[in-house]
C-alpha positions as CSV (number, residue, x, y, z in Angstrom):
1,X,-14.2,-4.2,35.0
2,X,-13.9,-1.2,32.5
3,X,-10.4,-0.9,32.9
4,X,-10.0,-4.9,31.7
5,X,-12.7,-3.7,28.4
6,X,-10.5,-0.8,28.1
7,X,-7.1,-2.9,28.2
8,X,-8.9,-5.7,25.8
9,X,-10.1,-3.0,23.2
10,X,-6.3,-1.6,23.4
11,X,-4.8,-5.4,22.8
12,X,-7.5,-5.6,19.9
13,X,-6.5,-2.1,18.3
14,X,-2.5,-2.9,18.6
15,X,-3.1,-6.6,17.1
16,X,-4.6,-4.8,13.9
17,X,-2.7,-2.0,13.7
18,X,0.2,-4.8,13.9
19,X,-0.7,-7.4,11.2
20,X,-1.2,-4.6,8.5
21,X,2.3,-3.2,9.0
22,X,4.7,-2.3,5.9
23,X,8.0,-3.6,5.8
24,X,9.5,-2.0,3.0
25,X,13.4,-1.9,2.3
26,X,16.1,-0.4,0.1
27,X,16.2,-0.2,-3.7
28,X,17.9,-3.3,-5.9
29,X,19.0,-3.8,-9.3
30,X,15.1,-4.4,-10.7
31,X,14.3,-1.2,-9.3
32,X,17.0,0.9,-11.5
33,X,15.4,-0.9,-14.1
34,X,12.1,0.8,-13.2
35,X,14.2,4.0,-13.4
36,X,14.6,3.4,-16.9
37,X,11.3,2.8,-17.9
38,X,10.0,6.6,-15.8
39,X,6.9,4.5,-15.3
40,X,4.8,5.9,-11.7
41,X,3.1,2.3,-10.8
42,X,1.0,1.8,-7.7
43,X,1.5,-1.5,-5.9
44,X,-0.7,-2.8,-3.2
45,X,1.0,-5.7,-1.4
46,X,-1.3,-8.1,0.5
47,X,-1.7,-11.8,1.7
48,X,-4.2,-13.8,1.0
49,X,-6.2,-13.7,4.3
50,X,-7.6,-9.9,4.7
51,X,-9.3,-8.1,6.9
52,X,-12.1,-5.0,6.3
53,X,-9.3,-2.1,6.3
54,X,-6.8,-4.3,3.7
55,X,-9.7,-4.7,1.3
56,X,-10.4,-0.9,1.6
57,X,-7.2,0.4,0.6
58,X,-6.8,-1.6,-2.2
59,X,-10.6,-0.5,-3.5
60,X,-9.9,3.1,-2.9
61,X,-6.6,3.1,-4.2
62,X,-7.8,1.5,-7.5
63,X,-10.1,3.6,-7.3
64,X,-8.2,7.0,-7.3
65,X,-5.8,5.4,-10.0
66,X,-8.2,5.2,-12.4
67,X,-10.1,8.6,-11.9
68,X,-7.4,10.8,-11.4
69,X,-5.0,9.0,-13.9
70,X,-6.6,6.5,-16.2
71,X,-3.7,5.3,-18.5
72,X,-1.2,7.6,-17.3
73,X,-0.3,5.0,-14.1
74,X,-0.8,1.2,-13.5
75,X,-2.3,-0.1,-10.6
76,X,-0.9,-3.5,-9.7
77,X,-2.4,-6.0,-6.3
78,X,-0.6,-8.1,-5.3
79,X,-1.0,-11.2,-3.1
80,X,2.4,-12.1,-1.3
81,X,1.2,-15.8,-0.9
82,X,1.7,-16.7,-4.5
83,X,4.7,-17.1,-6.3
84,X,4.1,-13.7,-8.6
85,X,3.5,-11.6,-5.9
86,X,6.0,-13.0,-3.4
87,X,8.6,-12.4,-6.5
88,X,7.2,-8.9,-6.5
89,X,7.6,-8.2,-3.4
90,X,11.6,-9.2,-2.8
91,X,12.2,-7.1,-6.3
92,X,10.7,-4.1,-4.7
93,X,12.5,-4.8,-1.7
94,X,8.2,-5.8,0.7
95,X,7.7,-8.1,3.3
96,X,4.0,-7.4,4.4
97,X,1.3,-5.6,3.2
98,X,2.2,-2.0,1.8
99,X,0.6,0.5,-0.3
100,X,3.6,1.8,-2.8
101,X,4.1,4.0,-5.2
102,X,7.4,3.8,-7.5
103,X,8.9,5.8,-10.3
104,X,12.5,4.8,-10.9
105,X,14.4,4.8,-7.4
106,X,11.5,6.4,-6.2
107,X,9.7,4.9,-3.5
108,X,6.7,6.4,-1.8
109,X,5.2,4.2,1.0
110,X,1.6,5.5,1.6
111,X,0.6,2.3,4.0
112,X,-0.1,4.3,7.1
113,X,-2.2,6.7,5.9
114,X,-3.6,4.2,3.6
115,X,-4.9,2.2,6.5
116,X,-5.7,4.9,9.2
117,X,-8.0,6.4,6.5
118,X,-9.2,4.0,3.7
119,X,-12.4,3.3,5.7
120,X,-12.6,6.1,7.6
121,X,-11.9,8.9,4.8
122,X,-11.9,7.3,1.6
123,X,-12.2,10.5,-0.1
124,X,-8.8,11.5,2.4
125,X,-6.8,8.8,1.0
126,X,-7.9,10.0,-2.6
127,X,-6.1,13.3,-2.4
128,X,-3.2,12.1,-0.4
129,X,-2.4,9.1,-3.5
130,X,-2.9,11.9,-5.9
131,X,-0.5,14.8,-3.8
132,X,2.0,11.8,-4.4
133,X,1.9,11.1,-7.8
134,X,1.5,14.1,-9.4
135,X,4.7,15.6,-8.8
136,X,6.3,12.4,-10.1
137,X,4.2,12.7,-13.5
């Protein structure tokens, strides 16, 4: 009986871990546009139905944005469901939810750690978003 609870929990775990994966590809001509800009933007990708985790990254990554650098870097969330995002997302080259952060050609997927820690250590997340951006500033 505990090894069924065991092998239910793991089918749980995988099934979350799975429908919060990135799927991030190469650069296109938008994103050379970017480069000319020298912008650092934050993007969080998401769809429309969320769980816990997907809500947490997005409020923690706002949230580090705008304390660390409060009009130096735009934070941008976006649902993939609607038309904006969805246009969004094939310019930037998404397909699921992902935490990115882009400065020209530069493309920093932070999705992983985003969602092992956003609810876990928040305050983890934080430093790791700001380790990222600052060299691009």
């Amino acid at each position: 009986m505990k090894v069924l609870r065991f092998f239910i929990l793991g089918m749980f775990i995988t099934g979350m871990a799975s429908s919060c994966v990135s799927r991030a590809t190469g650069d296109d001509e938008k994103g050379q546009q970017l480069a000319e800009a020298g912008d650092v933007e934050v993007h969080y990708f998401h769809m429309t139905r969320r769980c816990a985790t997907c809500k947490a990254v997005e409020e923690v990554t706002r949230e580090a944005v705008t304390t660390f650098y409060e009009g130096k870097v735009g934070f941008t969330s976006w649902n993939i469901d609607e038309s904006d995002g969805k246009e969004k997302a094939q310019e930037l080259g998404v397909s699921g939810q992902t935490l990115l952060i882009v400065k020209g050609n530069t493309k920093i997927n932070l999705t992983s750690e985003a969602f092992l820690t956003a609810l876990s250590d928040p305050d983890k997340l934080k430093q790791t978003i700001r380790e990222r951006i600052d060299p691009l500033l």
